[in-house]
C-alpha positions in Angstrom: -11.7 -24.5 8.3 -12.3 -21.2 9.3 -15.1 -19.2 7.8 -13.9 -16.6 5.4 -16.8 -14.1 5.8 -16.4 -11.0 7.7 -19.1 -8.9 8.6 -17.0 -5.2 8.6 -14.5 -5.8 6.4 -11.5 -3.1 6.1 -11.0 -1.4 2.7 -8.0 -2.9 0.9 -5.4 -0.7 -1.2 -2.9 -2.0 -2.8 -0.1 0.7 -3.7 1.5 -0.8 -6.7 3.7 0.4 -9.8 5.8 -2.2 -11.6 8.3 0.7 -12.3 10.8 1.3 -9.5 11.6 4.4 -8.1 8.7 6.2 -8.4 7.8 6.6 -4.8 5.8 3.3 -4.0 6.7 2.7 -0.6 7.1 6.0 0.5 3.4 6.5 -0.4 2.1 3.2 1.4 4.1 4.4 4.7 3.3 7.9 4.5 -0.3 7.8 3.6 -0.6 5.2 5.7 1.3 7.4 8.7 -1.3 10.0 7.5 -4.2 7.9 8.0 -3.4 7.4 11.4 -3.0 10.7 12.1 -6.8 11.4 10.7 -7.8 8.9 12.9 -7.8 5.7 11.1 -6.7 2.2 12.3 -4.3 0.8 9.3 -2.2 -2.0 8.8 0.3 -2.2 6.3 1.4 -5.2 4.9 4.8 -5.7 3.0 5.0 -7.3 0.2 8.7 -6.3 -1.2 11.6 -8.6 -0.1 13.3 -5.4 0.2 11.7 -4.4 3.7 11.4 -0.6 3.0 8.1 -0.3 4.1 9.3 -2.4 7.1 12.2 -0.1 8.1 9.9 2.9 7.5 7.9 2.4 10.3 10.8 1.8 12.6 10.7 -2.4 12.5 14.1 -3.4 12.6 15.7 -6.1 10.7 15.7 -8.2 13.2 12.2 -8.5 14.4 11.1 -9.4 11.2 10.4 -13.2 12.1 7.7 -14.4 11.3 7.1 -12.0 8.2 4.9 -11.9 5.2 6.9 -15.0 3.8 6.0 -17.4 6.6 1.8 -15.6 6.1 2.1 -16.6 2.4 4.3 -19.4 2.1 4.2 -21.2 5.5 0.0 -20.0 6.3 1.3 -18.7 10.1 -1.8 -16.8 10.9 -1.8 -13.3 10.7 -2.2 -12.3 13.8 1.3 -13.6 14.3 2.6 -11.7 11.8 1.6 -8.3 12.9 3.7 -5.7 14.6 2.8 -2.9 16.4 4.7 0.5 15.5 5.2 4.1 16.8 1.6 4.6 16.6 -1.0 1.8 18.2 -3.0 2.1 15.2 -0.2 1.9 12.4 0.5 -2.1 12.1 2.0 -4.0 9.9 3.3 -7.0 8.7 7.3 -7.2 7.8 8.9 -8.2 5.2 12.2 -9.3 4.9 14.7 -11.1 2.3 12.9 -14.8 2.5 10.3 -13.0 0.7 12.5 -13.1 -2.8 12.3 -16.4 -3.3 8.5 -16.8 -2.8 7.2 -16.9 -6.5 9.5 -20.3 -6.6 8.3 -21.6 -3.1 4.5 -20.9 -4.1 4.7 -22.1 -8.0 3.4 -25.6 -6.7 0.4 -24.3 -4.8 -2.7 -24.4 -6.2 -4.2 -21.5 -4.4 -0.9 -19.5 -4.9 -2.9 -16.2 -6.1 -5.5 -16.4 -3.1 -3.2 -16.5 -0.4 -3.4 -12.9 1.5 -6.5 -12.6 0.3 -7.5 -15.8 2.3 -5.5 -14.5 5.2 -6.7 -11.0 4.8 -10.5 -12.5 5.3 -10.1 -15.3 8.7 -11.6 -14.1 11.5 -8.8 -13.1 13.4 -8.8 -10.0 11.2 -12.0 -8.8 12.4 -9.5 -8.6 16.3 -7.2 -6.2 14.6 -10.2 -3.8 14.4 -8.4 -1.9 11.1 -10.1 0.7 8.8 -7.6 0.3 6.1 -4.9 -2.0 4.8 -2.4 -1.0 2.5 -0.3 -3.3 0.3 3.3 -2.3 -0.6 3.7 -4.3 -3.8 7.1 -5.3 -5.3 8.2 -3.4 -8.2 7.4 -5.9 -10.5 4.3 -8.2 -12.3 5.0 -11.1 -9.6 3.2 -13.3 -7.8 3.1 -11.4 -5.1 1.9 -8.4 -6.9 -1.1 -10.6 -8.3 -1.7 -11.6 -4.5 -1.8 -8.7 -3.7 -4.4 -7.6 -6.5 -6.4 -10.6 -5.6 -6.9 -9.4 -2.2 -7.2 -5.7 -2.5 -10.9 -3.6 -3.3 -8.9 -1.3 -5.1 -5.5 -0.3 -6.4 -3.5 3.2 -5.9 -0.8 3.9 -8.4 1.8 6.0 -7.7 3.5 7.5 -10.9 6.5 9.5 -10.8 6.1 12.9 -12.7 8.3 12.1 -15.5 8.2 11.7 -19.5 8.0 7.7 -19.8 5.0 8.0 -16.5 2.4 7.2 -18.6 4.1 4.4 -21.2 4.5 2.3 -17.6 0.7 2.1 -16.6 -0.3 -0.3 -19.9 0.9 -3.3 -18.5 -0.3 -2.3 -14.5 -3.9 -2.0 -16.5 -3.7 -4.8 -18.5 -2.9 -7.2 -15.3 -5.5 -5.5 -13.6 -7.8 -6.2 -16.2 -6.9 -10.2 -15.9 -7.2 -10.3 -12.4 -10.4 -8.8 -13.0 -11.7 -11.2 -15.1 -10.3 -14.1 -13.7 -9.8 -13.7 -10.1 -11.4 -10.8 -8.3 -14.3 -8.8 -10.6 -14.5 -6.3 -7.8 -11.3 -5.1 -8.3 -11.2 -1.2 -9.8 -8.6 1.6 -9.7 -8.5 3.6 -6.8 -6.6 6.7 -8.0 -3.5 7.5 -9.9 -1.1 10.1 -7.5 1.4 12.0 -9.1 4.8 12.0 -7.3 8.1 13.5 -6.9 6.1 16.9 -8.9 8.6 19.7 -9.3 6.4 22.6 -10.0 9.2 24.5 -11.3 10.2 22.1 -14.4 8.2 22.2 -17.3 8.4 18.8 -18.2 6.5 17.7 -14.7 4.1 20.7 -15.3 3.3 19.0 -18.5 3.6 15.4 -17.3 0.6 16.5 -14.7 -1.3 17.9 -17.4 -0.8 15.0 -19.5 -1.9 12.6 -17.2 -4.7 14.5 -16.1 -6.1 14.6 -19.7 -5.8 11.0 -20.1 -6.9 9.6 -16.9 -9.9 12.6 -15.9 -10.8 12.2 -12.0 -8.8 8.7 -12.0 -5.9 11.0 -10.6 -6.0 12.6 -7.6 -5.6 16.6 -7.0 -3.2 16.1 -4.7 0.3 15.7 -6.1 3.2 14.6 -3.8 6.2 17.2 -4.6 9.7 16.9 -4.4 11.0 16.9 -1.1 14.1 16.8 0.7 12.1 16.0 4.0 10.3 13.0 2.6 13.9 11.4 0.7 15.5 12.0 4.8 12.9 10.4 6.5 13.3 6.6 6.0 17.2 7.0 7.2 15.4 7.8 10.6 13.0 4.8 10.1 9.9 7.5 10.2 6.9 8.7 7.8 7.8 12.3 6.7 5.1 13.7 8.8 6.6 12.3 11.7 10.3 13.3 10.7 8.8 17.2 9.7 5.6 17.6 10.3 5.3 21.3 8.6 7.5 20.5 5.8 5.9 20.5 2.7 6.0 16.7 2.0 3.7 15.9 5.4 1.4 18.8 4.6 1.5 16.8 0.6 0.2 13.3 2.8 -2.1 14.6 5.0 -3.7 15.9 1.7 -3.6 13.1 -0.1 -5.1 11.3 2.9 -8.0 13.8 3.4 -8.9 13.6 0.1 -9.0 9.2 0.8 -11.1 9.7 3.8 -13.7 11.7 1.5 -14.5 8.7 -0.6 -14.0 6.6 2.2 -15.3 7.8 5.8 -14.1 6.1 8.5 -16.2 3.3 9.7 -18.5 5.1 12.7 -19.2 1.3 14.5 -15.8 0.2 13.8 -14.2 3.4 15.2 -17.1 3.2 18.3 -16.0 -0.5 19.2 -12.6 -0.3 19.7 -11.3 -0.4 23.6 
């Protein structure tokens, strides 16, 4: 069996909200996009059998075989999974509709929770040469979500600027906290980002503010605004600062992405050994 040490490891994010619609995927693809743009190495692995993430990045439905099902459910090795995008350095692994029935398919499998985080650490990982991998999770408290949160170093919650925001965190936390205890004690919270912010409303004004005052420097400075640029970009299977570059939505990402790369540089021998 393959060892399941790795000497330069890439840091793991996990982009997850149980609540729909509050701009999930289009955080994983765009920071992601941004990333790359700042000169990171990043694969993105989808987790949601809806394939948003997939289609963001321009992978088309049908070269989605094998996806994220077959790396979980059937153990194909990752390196078979990956696709190359736009960018050389943006990867990912696809997802597509097998992926809804995988909590059933896995239920018998003893090491259900440790799958991607077993696939995440076999040597052929170390090939892909990546700074960063970010999980889109499902929008729900599924067994993928908890692989997910088994594999990752840290998890980044998007929450959408609204009046419920903050009553949909408890049970994020409270999962985290079990995975914590029973599965991966490393696991913290990366940062809360604020999304679809309309500085103009009150109720978002207050809904930062909020936040902000319960969570301290869990939440990032950067909020993600809304943006007509960012809600057009997916039809045209691109990150926002590909679609517009100057609209206000990239210039929101490539924020939000500086401000990642100050808590996490990018790997000087990692970056020097690539061809």
């Amino acid at each position: 069996m393959p060892s399941l040490s790795r000497s330069t490891q890439p840091h793991i994010v996990a982009v997850a909200n149980q609540k729909g619609g509050v701009g999930k995927t289009t955080t994983a693809v765009n920071l992601a996009a941004a990333l790359v743009q700042a000169g990171a190495r990043t694969l993105v692995i989808d987790l949601d059998p809806q394939g948003n993430a997939s289609t963001g990045v321009g992978i088309s439905a049908e070269d989605r075989r094998p996806s994220t099902y077959d790396l979980l459910v059937e153990e194909v090795p990752i390196k078979a999974v990956v696709r190359k995008t736009f960018s050389e350095d943006l990867l990912i692994c696809p997802a597509n509709s097998d992926l809804a029935s995988a909590d059933i398919d896995l239920v018998s499998n003893e090491k259900r929770s440790f799958l991607l985080h077993d696939a995440l650490r076999q040597p052929a990982v170390d090939e892909l040469n990546l700074d960063f991998v970010l999980i889109d999770c499902p929008p729900s408290l599924s067994l993928l979500t908890v692989n997910a949160l088994v594999a990752c170093h840290a998890v980044l919650i998007p929450l959408q600027a609204e009046f419920y925001a903050l009553e949909g965190l408890s049970q994020l936390m409270l999962t985290i906290r079990e995975v914590r205890q029973s599965a991966n004690p490393s696991i913290r919270i990366e940062g809360v980002v604020v999304t679809m912010f309309d500085g103009r409303n009150r109720l978002c004004q207050q809904v930062d503010s909020d936040v902000r005052a319960t969570l301290g420097d869990l939440v990032f400075k950067t909020v993600i605004p809304r943006n007509v640029r960012i809600s057009e970009a997916p039809s045209f299977s691109m990150p926002v600062i590909s679609y517009d570059p100057g609209s206000k939505g990239s210039e929101a990402y490539i924020a939000l992405a500086a401000e990642f790369l100050e808590r996490h540089p990018i790997g000087g021998a990692r970056r020097g050994s690539k061809s």
